[in-house]
Backbone as CSV, one residue per row, in Angstrom:
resi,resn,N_x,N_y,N_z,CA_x,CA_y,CA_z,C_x,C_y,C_z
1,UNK,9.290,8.763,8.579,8.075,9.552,8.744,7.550,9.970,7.368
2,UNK,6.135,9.733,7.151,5.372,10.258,5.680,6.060,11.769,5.035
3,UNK,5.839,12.342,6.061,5.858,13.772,5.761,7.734,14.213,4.741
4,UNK,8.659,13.174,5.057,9.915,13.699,4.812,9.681,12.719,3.540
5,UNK,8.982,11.906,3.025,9.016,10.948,1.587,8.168,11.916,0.722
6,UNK,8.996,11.775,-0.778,8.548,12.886,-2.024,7.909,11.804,-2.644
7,UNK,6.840,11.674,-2.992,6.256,11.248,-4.403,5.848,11.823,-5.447
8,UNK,6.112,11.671,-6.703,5.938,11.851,-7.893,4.490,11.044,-8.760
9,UNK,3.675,11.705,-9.014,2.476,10.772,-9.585,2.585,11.563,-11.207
10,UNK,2.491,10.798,-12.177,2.925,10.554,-13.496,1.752,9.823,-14.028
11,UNK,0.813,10.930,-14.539,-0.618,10.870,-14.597,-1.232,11.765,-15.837
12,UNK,-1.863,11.400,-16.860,-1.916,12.732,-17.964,-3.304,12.720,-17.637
13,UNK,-4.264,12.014,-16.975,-5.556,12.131,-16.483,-5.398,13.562,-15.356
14,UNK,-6.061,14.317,-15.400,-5.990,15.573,-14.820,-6.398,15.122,-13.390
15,UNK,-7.787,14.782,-13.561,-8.279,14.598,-12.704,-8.060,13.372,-12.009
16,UNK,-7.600,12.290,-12.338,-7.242,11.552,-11.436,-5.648,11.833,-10.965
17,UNK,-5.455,12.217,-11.224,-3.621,12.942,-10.833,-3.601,13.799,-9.764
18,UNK,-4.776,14.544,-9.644,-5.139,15.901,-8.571,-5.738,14.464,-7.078
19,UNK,-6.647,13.589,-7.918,-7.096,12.703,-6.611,-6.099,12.190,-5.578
20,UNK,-5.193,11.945,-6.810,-4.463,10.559,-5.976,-3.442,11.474,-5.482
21,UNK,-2.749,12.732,-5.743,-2.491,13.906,-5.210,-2.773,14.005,-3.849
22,UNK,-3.922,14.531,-3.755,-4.605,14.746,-2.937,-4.755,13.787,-1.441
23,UNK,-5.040,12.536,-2.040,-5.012,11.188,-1.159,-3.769,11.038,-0.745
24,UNK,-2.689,11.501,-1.480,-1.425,10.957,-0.478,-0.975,12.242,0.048
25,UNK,-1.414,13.757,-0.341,-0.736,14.479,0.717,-1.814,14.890,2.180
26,UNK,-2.824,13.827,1.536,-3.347,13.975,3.038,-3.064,12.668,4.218
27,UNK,-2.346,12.259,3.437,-1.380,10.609,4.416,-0.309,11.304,4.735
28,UNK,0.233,12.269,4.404,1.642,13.008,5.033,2.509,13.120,3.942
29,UNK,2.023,12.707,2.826,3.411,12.399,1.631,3.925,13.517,1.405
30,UNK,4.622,14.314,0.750,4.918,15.426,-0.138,5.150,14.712,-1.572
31,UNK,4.080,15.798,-2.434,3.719,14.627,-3.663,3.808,16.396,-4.441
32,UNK,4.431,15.660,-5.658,4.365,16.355,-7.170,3.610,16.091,-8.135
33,UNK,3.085,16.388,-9.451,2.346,15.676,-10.274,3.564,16.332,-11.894
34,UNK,2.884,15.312,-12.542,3.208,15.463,-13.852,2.499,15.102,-14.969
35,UNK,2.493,15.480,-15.919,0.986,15.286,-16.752,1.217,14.380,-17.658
36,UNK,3.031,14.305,-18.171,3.371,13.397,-19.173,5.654,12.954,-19.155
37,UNK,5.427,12.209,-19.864,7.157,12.058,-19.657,7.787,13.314,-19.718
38,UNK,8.017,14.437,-20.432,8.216,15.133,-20.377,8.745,16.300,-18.677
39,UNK,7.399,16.051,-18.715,7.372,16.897,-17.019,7.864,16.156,-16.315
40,UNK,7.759,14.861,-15.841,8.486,13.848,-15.484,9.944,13.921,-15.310
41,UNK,10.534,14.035,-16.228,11.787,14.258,-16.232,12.344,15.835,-15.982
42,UNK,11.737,16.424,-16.388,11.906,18.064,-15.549,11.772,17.666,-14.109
43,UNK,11.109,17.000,-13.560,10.772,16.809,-12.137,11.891,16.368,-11.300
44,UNK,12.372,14.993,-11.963,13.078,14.089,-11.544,14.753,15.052,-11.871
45,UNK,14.540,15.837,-12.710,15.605,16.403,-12.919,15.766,17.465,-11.445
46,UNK,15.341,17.567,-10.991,15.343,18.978,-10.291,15.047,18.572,-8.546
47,UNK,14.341,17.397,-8.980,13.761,16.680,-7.382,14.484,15.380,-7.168
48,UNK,14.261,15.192,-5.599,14.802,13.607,-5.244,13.421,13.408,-5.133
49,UNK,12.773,11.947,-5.619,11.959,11.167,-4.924,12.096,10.212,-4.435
50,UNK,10.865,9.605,-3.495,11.611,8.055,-2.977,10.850,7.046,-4.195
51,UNK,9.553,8.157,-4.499,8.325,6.656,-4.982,8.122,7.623,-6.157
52,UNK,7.977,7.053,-7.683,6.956,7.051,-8.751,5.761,6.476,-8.468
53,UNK,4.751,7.233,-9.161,3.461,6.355,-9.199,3.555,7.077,-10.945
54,UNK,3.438,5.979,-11.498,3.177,6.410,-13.210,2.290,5.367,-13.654
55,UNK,1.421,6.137,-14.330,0.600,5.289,-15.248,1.166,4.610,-16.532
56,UNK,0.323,3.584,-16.945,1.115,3.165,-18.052,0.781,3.796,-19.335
57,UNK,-0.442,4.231,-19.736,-0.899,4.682,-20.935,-0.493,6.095,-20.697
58,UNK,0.604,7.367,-21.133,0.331,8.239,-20.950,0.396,9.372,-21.994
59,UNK,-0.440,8.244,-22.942,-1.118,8.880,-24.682,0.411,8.894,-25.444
60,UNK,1.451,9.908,-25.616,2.722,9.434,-26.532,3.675,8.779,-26.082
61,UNK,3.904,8.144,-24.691,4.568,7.517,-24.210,4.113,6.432,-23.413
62,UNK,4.859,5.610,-22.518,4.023,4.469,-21.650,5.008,4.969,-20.100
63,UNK,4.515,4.249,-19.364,5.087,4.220,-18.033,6.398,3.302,-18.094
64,UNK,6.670,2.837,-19.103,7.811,1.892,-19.281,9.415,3.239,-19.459
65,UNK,8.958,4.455,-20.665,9.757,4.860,-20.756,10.092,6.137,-19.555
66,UNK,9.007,6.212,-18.125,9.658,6.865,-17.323,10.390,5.907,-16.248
67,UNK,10.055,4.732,-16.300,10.866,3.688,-16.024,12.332,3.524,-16.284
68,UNK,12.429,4.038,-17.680,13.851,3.933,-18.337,14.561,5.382,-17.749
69,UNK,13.523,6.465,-17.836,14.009,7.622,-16.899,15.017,7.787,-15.462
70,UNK,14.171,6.565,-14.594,13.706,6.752,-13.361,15.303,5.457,-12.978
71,UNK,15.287,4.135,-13.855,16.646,3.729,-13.524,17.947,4.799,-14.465
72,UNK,17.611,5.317,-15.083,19.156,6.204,-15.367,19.490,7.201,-14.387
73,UNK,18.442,8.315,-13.986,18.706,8.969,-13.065,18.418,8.827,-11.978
74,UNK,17.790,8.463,-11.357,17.572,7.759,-9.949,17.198,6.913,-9.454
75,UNK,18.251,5.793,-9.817,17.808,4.085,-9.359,17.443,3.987,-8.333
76,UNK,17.895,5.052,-7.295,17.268,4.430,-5.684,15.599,4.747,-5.663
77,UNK,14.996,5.365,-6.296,14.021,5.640,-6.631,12.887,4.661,-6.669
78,UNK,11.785,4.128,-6.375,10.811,2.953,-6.535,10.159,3.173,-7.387
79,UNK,9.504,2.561,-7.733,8.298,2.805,-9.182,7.103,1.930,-8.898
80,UNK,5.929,2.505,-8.966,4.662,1.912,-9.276,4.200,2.030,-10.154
81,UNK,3.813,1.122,-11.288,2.796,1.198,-12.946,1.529,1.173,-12.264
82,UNK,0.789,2.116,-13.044,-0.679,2.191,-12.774,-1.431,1.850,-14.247
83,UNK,-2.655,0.930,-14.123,-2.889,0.696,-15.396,-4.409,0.616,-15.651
84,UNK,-5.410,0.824,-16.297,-6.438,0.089,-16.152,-6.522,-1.163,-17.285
85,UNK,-5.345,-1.299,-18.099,-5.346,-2.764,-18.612,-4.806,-4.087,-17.841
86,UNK,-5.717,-5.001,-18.013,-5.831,-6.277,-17.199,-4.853,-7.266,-17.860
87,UNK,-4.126,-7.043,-18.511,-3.168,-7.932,-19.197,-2.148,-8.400,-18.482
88,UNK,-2.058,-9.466,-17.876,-1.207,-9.779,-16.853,0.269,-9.845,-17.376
89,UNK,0.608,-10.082,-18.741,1.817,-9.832,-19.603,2.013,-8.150,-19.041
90,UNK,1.324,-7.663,-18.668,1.795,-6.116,-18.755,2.636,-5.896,-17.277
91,UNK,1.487,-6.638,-16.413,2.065,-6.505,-15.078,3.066,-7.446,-14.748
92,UNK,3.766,-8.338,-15.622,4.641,-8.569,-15.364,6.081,-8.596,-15.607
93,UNK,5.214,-7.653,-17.128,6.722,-7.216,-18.047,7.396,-5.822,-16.883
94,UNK,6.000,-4.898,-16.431,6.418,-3.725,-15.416,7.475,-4.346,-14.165
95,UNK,7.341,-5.412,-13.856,7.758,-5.929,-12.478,9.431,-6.523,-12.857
96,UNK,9.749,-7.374,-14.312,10.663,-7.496,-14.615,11.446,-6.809,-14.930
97,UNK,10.616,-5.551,-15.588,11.345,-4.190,-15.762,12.129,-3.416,-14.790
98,UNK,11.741,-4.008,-13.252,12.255,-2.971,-12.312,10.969,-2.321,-11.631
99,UNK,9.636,-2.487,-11.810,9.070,-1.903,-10.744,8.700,-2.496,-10.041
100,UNK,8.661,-1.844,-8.905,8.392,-2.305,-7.557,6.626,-3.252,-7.267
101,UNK,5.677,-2.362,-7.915,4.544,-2.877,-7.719,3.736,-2.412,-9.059
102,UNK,2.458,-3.306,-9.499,1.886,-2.709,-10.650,0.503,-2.958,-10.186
103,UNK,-0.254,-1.408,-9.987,-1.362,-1.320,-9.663,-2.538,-1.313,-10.806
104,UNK,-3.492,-2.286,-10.504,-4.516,-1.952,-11.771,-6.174,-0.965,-11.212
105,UNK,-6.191,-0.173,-12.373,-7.140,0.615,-12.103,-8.338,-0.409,-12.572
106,UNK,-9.383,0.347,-12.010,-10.137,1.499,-10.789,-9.291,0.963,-9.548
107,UNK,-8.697,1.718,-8.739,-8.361,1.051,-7.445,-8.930,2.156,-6.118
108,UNK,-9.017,1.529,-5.019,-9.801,2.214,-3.746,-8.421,3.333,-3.119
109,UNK,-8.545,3.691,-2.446,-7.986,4.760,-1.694,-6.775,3.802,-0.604
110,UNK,-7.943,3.153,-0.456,-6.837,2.192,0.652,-6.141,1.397,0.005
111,UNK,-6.463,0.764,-1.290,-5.381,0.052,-2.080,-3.890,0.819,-2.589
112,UNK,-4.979,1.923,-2.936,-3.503,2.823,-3.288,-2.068,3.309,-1.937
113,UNK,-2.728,3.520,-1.150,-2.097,3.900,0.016,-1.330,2.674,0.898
114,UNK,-1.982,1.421,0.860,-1.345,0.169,1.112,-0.425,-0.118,0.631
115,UNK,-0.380,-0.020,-0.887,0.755,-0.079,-1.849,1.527,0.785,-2.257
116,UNK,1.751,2.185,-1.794,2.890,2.762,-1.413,3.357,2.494,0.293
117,UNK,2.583,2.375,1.027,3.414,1.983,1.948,4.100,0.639,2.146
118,UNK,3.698,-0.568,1.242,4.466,-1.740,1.067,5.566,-1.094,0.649
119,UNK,5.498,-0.192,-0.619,6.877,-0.155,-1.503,7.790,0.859,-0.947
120,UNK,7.194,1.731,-0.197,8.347,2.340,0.601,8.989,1.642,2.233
121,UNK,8.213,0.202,2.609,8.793,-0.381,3.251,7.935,0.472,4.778
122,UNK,6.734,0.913,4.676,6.230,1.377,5.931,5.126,0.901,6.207
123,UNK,5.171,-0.203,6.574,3.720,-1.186,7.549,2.525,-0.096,7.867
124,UNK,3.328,0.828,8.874,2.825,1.530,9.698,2.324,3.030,9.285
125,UNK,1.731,2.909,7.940,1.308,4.149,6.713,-0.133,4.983,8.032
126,UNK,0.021,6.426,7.715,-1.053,6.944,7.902,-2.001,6.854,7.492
127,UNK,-3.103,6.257,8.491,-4.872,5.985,8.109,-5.172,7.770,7.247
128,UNK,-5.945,7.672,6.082,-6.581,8.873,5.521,-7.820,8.935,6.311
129,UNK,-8.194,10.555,6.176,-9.243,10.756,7.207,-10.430,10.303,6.544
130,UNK,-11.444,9.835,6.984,-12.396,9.255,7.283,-12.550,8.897,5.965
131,UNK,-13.060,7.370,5.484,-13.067,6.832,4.400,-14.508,6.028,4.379
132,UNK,-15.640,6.695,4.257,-16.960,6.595,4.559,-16.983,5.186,3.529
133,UNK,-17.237,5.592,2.277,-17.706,4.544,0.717,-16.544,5.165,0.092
134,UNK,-15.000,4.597,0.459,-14.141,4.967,-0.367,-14.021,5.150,-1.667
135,UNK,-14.011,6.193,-2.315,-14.479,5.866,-3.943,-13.144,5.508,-4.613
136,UNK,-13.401,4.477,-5.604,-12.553,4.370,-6.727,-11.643,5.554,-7.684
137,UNK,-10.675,5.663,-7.454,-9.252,6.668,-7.853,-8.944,5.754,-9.057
């Protein structure tokens, strides 16, 4: 069930961190945010999650090194890279690295939500309420 899965979004964009926030605790998630590696690891220190969502650029660090976080302390843990670089070397160095999926920005509401429910293994993800001209997250 949505509601008992923790996600972690690992985001130094304020405002897109509060969106995508927002978008998954209105799918049932229970979601945290973090602004940079730092908090990240305070998080992960203190919380179980099932899913990362981390960006890759997150200004003094990359999504690679909460990656390195995320298999030391909690391998059972999944990981999604979020990126708006199109460098397919990137998305596939993230995937060899150990993550689960690598999302490229701008992405829709329903992309995002499709692709945590692939990676947590739930077909059957809660529809978000009404998704008129889904905007780009």
């Amino acid at each position: 069930m949505a509601d008992s899965l923790r996600i972690l979004v690992v985001e130094d964009n304020k405002t897109l961190r509060e969106e995508v926030r927002e978008l998954l605790e209105d799918a049932g998630y229970r979601v945290r945010g973090a602004r940079n590696v730092k908090k990240a690891v305070h998080r992960l220190t203190h919380h179980k999650f099932d899913l990362i969502l981390t960006d890759y650029d997150l200004g003094d660090a990359t999504g690679f090194d909460v990656l390195e976080v995320v298999n030391a302390r909690t391998p059972q843990s999944k990981l999604v890279v979020m990126s708006a670089d199109r460098n397919p070397e990137l998305s596939e160095q993230a995937v060899k690295s150990g993550a689960a999926k690598f999302l490229e920005k701008p992405f829709r509401a329903r992309q995002l939500l499709d692709t945590v429910a692939e990676v947590l293994g739930k077909v059957e993800e809660a529809t978000p309420p009404t998704e008129p001209a889904a905007p780009s997250v």
